[in-house]
N, C-alpha and C positions, 0 to 999 in steps of 0.2 A: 347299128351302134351310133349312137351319138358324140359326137367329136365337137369339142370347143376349139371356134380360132381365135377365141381372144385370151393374148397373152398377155404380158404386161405392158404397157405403157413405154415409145421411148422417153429417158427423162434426162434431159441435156441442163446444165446448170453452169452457170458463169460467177466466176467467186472473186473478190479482193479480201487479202486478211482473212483466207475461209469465211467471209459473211459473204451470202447467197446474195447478188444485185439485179440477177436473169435468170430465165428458166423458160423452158421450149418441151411441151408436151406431146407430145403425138401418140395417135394410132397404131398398131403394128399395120403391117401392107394388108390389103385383101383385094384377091385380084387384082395386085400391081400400082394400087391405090394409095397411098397415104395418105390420112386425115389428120392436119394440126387442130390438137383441142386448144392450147394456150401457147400465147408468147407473152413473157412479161418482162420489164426493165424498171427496173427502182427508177423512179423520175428525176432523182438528182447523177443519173449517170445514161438517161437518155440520148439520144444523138450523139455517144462517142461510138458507133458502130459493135456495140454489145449484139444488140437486135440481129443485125447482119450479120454476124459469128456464129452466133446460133443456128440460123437458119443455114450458113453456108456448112457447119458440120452435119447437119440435120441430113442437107443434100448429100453432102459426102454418104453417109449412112444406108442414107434409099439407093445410090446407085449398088451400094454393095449387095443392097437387099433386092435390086432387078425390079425398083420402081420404075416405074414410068409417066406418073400424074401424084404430084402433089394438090392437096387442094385446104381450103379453108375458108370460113367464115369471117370476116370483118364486118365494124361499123364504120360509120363515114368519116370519123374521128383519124382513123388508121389505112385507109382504103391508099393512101401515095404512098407511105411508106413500104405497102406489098407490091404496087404498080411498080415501084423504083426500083423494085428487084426483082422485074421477069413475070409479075403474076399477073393475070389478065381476068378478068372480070367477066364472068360466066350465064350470071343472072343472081334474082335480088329476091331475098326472102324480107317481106315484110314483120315477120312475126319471126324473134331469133329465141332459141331456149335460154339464151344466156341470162335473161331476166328483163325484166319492164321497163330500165332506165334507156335499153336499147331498142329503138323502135324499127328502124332498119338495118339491113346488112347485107354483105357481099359474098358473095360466092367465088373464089379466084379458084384459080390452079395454074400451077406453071409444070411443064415437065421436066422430069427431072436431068439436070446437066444441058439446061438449056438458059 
C-alpha cells in the first residue's frame, strides 16, 4: 500500500489588529527533520523580534513533535539573523529553487531546544 507522509504544512502567523505582519511555514517532521519553507516579517515591523517569536513557537512545536534537527535554506541577505539564533551553517547550494533573484544560499540547521 501506499502511504503519504505529507501532511499539511505547520503555519504559525503573527497578527496586530488581525492583519497578518509574519508567518513561519514549515514541513511536517520526517525522520525527526524539519524543514522551514518560509519566514516572513512585513518590513515596517522587522527587527521588533516577530522573526524570533515565530521561530521560538516553531521550536516549541518540534520538541513536542520529537524533532531533533531543524533545518533551512537562506540567502546571504538573512544568513545572521538565523546565525543569531542557534543555526549553523551546513553548506552552500549555489542554485536555490526560490527563483533567479537569489543566486546563493545557506543550508543551517540548528537542533532542536538547543
Amino acid at each position: 500500500a501506499v502511504k503519504s507522509y505529507f501532511q499539511e504544512p505547520i503555519k504559525l502567523g503573527a497578527f496586530i489588529n488581525n492583519s497578518l505582519i509574519g508567518f513561519l511555514i514549515a514541513i511536517n517532521p520526517i525522520g525527526g527533520v524539519l524543514f522551514i519553507i518560509w519566514l516572513a516579517v512585513d518590513q515596517a515591523y522587522q527587527k521588533k523580534g516577530i522573526g524570533t517569536n515565530l521561530l521560538a513557537k516553531l521550536e516549541e512545536k518540534a520538541l513536542q513533535m520529537g524533532v531533533h534537527n531543524i533545518q533551512l535554506q537562506s540567502d546571504e541577505r538573512t544568513i545572521k539573523f538565523y546565525e543569531s539564533r542557534g543555526f549553523e551553517k551546513i553548506g552552500l547550494d549555489k542554485v536555490l529553487s526560490c527563483g533567479p533573484s537569489i543566486s546563493s544560499g545557506w543550508e543551517s540547521k540548528r537542533k532542536a531546544g538547543s
